[in-house]
Structure formats: C-alpha cells, structure tokens
C-alpha positions as CSV (number, residue, x, y, z in Angstrom):
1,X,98.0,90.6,78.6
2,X,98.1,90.9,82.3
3,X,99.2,93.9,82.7
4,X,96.9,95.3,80.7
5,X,94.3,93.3,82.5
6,X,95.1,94.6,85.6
7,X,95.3,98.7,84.9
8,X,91.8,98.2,83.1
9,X,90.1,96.4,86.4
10,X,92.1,99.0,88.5
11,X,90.4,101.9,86.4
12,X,87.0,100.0,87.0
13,X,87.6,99.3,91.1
14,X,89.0,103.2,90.6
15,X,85.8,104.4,88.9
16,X,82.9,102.6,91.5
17,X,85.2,103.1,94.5
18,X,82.7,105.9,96.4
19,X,79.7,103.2,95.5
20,X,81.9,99.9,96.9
21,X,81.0,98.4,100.2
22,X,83.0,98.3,103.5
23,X,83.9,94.4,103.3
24,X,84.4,92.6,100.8
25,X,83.2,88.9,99.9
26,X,85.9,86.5,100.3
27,X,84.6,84.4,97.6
28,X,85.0,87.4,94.9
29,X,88.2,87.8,95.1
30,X,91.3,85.5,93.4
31,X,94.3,87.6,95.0
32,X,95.1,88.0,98.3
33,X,94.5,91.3,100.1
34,X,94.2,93.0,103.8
35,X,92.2,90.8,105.8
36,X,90.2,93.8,106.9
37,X,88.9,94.4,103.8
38,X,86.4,91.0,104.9
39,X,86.0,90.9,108.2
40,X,85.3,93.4,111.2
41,X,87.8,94.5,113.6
42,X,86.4,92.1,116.2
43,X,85.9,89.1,114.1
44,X,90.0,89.7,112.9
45,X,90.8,89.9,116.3
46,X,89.0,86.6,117.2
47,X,90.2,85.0,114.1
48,X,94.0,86.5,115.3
49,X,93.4,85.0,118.5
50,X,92.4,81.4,117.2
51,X,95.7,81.3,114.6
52,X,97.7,82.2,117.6
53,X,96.1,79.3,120.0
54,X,95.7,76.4,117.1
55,X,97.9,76.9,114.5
56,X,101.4,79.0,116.1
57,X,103.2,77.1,113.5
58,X,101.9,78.9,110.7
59,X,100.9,75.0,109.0
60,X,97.1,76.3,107.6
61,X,96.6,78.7,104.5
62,X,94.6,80.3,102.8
63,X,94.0,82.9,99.9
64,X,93.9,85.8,102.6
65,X,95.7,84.8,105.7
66,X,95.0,86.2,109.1
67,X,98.0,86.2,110.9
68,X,98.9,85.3,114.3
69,X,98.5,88.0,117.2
70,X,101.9,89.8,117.5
C-alpha cells in the first residue's frame, strides 16, 4: 500500500503546490526533508553554526537534521 500511498499524496502536494507556503511546519511532516524547507536562511545558518560549536560529533538527531557548517 505504500507506494500507492505515496504517488496519491505526491499528486495532492503536486496539485496545491502554487497555493503552499514558503516553510513548512516541522510538526507536519513524518519524513525527513531539506532543512530549508522550515527555517530561513539566517536561522539555518545560526542553527549550522550551533551543531558545529556543540555537537561536532554528530551525537544529537532529529527528524530533519541541520548539519554542521562545512
């Protein structure tokens, strides 16, 4: 059933895409995805810069990492 799951709720993001907002709300969304789909270019640069300084080791996770600066 997944698959099938999936191409319907593909057609559905397909068909509202040019009504869907700029960010998306973490909380909405079970699979992982570009974390500039929820946050701003200066808040992912922050949140890069904090990874890098408190967690280099890479120990934290979450549903939609933020990597470290590169």
């Amino acid at each position: 059933m997944k698959p099938g799951v999936d191409r319907a709720v593909g057609q559905v993001l397909d068909a509202v895409a040019p009504w869907r907002a700029v960010r998306d709300y973490l909380n909405f969304r079970d699979t992982s995805d570009d974390p500039g789909r929820f946050f701003d270019p200066e808040t992912l640069e922050r949140l890069r810069t904090v990874k890098t300084t408190y967690d280099p080791a890479g120990l934290f996770r979450s549903n939609h990492p933020v990597a470290a600066d590169a």
